[in-house]
VEXMAR-173962 format. One record per residue (C-alpha): residue in three letters; x, y, z negated. Coordinates in Angstrom, 1 decimal. Example, Ala and Ser with C-alpha at 12.3 -4.5 7.8 and 13.67 -1.06 7.14 Angstrom:
2
<ALA,<12.3,-4.5,-7.8>>;
<SER,<13.7,-1.1,-7.1>>;
END
This chain:
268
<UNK,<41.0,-62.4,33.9>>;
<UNK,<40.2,-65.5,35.9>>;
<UNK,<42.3,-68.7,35.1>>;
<UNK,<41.5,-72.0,35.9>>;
<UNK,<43.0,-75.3,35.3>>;
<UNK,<44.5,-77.4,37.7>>;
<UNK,<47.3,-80.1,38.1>>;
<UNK,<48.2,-79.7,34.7>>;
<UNK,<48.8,-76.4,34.0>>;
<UNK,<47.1,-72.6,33.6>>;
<UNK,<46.6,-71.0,37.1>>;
<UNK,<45.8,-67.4,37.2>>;
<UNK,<44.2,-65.5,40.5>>;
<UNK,<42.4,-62.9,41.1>>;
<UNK,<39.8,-62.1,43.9>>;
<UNK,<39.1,-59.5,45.9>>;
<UNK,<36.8,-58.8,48.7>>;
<UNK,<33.5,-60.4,50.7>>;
<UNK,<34.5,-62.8,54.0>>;
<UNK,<35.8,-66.2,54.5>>;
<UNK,<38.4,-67.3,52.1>>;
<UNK,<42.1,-66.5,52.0>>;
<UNK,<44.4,-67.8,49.7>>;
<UNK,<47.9,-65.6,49.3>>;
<UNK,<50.9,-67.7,47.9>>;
<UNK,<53.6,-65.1,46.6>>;
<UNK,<57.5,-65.8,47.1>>;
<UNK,<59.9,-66.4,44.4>>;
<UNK,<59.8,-64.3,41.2>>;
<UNK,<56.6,-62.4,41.7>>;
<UNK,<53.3,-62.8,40.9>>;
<UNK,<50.4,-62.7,42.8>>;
<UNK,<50.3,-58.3,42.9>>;
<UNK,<53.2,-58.7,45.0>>;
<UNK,<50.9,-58.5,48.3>>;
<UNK,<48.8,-55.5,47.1>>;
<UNK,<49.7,-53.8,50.9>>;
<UNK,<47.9,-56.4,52.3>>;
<UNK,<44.8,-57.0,50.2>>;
<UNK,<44.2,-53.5,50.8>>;
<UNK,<43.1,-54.2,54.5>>;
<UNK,<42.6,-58.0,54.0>>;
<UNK,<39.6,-57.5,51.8>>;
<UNK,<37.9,-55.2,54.4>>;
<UNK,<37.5,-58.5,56.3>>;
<UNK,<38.5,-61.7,53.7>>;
<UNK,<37.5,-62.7,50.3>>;
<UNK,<40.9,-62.6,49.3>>;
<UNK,<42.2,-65.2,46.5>>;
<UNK,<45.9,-63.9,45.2>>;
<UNK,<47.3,-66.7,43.1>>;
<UNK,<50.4,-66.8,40.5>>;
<UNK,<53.0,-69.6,41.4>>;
<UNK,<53.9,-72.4,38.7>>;
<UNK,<56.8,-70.7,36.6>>;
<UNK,<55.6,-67.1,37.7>>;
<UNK,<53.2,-64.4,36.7>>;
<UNK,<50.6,-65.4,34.6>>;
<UNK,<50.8,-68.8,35.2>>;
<UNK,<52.1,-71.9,33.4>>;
<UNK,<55.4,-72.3,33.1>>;
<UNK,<56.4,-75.9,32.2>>;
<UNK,<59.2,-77.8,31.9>>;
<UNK,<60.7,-80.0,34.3>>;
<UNK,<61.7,-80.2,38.0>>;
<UNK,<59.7,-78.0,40.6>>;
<UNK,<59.8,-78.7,44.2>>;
<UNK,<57.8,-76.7,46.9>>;
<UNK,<55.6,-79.9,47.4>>;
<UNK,<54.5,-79.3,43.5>>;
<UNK,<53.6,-76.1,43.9>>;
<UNK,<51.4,-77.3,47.2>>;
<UNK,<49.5,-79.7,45.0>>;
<UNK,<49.1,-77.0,42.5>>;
<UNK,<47.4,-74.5,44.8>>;
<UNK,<45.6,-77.7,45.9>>;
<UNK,<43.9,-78.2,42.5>>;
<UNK,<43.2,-74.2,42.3>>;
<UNK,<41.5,-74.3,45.3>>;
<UNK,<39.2,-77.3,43.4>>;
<UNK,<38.9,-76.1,40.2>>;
<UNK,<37.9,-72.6,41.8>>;
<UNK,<35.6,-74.0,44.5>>;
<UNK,<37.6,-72.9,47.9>>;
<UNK,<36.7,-75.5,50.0>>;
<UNK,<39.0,-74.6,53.1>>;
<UNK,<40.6,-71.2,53.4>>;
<UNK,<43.3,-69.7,55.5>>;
<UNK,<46.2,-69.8,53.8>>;
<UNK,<49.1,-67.0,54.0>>;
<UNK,<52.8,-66.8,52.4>>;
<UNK,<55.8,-65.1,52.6>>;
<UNK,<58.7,-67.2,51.9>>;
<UNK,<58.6,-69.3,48.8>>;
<UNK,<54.6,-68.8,49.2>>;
<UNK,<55.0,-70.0,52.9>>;
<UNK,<57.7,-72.9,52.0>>;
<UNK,<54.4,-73.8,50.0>>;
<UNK,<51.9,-73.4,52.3>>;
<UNK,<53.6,-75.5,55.2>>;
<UNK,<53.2,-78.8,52.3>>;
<UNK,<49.6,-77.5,51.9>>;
<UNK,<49.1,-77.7,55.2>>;
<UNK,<50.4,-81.0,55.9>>;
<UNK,<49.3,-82.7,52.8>>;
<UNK,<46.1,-81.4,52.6>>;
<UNK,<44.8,-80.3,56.0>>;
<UNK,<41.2,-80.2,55.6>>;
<UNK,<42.0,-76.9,52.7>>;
<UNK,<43.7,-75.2,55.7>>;
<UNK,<42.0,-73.6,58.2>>;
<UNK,<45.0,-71.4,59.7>>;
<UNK,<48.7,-71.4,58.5>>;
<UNK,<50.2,-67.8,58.0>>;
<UNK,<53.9,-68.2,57.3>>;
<UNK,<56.0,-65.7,57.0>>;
<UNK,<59.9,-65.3,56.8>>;
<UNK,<59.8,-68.9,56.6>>;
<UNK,<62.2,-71.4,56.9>>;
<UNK,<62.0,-75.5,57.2>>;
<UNK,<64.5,-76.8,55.0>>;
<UNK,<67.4,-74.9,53.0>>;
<UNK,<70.4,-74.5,54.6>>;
<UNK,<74.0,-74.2,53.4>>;
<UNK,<73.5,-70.3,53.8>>;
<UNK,<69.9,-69.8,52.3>>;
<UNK,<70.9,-71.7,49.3>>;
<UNK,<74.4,-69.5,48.9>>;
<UNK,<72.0,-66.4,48.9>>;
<UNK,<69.8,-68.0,46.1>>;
<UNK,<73.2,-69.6,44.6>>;
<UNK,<74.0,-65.6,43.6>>;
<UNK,<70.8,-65.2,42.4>>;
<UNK,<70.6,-67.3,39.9>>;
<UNK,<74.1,-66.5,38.7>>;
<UNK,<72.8,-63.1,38.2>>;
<UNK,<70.1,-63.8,36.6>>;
<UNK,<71.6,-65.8,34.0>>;
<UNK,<74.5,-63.4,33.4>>;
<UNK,<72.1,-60.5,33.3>>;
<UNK,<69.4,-62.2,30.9>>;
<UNK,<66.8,-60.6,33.2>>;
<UNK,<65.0,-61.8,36.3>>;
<UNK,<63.9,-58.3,36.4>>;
<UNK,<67.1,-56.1,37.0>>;
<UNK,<68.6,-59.3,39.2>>;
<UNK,<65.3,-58.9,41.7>>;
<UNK,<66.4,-55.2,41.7>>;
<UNK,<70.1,-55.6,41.6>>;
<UNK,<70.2,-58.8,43.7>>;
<UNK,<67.2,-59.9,45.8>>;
<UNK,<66.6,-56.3,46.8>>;
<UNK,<69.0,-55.9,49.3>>;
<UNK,<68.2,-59.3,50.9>>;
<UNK,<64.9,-58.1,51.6>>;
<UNK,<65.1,-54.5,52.8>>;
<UNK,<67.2,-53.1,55.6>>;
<UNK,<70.2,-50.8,55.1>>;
<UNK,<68.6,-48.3,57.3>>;
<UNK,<65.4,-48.1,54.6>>;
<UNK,<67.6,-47.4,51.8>>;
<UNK,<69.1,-44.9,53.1>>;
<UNK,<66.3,-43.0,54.6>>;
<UNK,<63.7,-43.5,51.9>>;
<UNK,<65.6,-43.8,48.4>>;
<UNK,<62.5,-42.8,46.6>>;
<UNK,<60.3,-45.6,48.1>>;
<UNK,<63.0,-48.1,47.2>>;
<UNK,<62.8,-46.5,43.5>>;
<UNK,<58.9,-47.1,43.8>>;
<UNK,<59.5,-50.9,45.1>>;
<UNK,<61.6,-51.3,41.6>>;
<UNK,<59.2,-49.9,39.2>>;
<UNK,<56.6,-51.6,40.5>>;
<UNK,<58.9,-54.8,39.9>>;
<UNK,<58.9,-53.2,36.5>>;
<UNK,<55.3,-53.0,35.8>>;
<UNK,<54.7,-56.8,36.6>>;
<UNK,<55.4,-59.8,34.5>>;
<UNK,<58.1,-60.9,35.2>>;
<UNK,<59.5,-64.3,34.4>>;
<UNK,<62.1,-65.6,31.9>>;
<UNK,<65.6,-66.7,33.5>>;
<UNK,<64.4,-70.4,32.5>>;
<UNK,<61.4,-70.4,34.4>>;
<UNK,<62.9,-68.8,37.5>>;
<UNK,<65.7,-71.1,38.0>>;
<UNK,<63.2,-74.0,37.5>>;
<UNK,<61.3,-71.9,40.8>>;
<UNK,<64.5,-71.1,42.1>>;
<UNK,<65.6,-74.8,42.3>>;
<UNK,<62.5,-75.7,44.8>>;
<UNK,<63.7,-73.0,47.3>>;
<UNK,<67.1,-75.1,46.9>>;
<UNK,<66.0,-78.5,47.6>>;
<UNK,<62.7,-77.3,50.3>>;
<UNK,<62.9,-79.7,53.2>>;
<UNK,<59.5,-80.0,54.8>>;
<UNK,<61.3,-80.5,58.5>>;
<UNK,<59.8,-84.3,58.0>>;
<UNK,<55.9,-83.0,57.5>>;
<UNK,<55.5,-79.8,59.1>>;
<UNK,<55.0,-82.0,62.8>>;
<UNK,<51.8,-83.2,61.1>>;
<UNK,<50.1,-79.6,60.6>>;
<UNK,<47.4,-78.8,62.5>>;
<UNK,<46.1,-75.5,61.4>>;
<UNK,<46.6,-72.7,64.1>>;
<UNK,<49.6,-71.4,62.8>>;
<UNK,<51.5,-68.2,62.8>>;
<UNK,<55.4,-67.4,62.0>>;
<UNK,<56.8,-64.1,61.2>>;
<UNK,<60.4,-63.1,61.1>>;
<UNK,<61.9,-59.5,60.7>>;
<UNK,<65.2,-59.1,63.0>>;
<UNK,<67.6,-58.1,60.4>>;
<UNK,<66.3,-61.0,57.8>>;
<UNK,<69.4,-63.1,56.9>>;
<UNK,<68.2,-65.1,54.2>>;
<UNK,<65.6,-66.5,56.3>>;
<UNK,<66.5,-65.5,59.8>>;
<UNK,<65.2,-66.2,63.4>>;
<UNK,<67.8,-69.6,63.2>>;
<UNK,<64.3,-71.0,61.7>>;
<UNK,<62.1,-70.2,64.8>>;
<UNK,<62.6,-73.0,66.8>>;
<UNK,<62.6,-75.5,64.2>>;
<UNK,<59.6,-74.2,63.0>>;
<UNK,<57.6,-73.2,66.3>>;
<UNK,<58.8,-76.5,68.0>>;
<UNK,<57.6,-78.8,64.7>>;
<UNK,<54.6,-76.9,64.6>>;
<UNK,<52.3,-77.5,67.9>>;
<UNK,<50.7,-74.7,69.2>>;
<UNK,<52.3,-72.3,67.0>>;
<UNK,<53.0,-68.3,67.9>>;
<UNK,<56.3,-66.3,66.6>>;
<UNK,<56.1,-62.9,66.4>>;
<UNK,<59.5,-60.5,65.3>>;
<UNK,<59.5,-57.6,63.7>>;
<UNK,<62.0,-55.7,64.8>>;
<UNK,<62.8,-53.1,62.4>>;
<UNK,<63.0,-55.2,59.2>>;
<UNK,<64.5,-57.5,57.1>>;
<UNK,<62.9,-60.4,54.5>>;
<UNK,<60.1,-58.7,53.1>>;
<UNK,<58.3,-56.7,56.5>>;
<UNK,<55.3,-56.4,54.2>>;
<UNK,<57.0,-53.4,52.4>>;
<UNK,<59.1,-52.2,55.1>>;
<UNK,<56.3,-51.9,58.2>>;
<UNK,<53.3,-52.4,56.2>>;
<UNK,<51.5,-50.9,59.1>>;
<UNK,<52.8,-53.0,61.7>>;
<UNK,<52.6,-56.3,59.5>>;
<UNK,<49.3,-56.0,58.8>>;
<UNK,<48.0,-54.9,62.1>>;
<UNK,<49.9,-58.5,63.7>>;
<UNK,<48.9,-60.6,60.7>>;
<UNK,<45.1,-59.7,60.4>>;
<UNK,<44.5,-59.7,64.4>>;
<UNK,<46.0,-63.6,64.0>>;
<UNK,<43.5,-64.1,61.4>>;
<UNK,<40.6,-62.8,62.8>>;
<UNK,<41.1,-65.1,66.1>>;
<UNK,<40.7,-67.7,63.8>>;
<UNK,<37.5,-66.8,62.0>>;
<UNK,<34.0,-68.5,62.3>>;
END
């Protein structure tokens, strides 16, 4: 199991498929399996790196205060320490509140920007959302059942749990089957999704860039569009209309179609 070390702590990854490199930053909580519907088809085309967050997964999980700039300069020193050059770089919200730092602190590592239900800094709503979170976390001992309980219905639209009950269930045993972090660790990740404000940086990216929103996303909702697609020059937006949060799960089909035609434009 590959780990490597880099700004001061253990980063696991693993790797997956023959092409130019992509690095995938998961979103709060997870660890790096969480995009296993995209490295599926990624990997037919990309040499896929899928990386566990500071205070997630398999990774360290230190002490002290975490910020979304941090957790840049960690996947910073991964890509060192494991010899990725420059790589397109892809995350879905904590993962892309990650990747817009990469970008803008370390622009020669980025060779296109993939962020997806992103937002620029937190707002009074986004950090009420994440607020009830952490409550529930802490009261239920378990970052586990509060994903389930909690973040679930943030991500997913009402109209998929009520026409595929069963695929929700799979969603949540696969939340089961991962390692999961303890309720210290996760409000220490938590707390960098409260105090994200990249609006002063994100003007300085470079990278062709692509933002993603689903329709019905609320925590991170198409209020972010502008600020992002006007910071960002050159930038494209694309919707998806049917989802909420997390369009990975919801229209894997139609995600992936979108997300890999952006990429491939910006091969060679």
């Amino acid at each position: 199991m590959p780990t490597v070390q880099g700004n001061g702590i253990d980063i696991y990854y693993e790797v997956q498929g023959e092409g130019e490199p992509l690095v995938l930053i998961p979103y709060l909580a997870a660890d790096q399996a969480c995009y296993a519907f995209q490295v599926a088809d990624y990997a037919k085309h990309f040499q896929c790196f899928t990386v566990d967050l500071r205070g997630a997964g398999l990774s360290g999980k230190p002490d002290g205060l975490y910020t979304t700039e941090l957790l840049a300069d960690d996947i910073a020193a991964f890509m060192q320490a494991a010899g990725v050059e420059r790589a397109h770089v892809f995350g879905l919200s904590l993962g892309a509140a990650t990747g817009m730092w990469l970008a803008a602190k370390y622009p020669a590592r980025v060779k296109s920007l993939s962020l997806h239900s992103a937002w620029d800094r937190t707002d009074p709503f986004l950090a009420a959302v994440v607020g009830t979170w952490r409550v529930m976390a802490t009261g239920l001992g378990s970052v586990t059942d509060m994903a389930i309980q909690g973040i679930f219905p943030w991500c997913l639209t009402p109209e998929l749990y009520a026409a595929r009950p069963e695929y929700i269930d799979s969603l949540a045993d696969f939340v089961r089957s991962r390692p999961m972090p303890p309720v210290d660790a996760f409000l220490r990740q938590s707390q960098a999704v409260l105090d994200h404000d990249a609006s002063g940086v994100i003007g300085t990216i470079g990278a062709p860039t692509q933002v993603t929103f689903g329709r019905h996303d609320l925590c991170t909702s198409t209020r972010f569009a502008d600020p992002l697609h006007t910071a960002i020059a050159g930038s494209e937006v694309v919707v998806f209309e049917d989802c909420a949060h997390a369009p990975i799960y919801e229209n894997v089909e139609e995600f992936n179609q979108r997300t890999l035609a952006f990429l491939q434009r910006h091969t060679g």
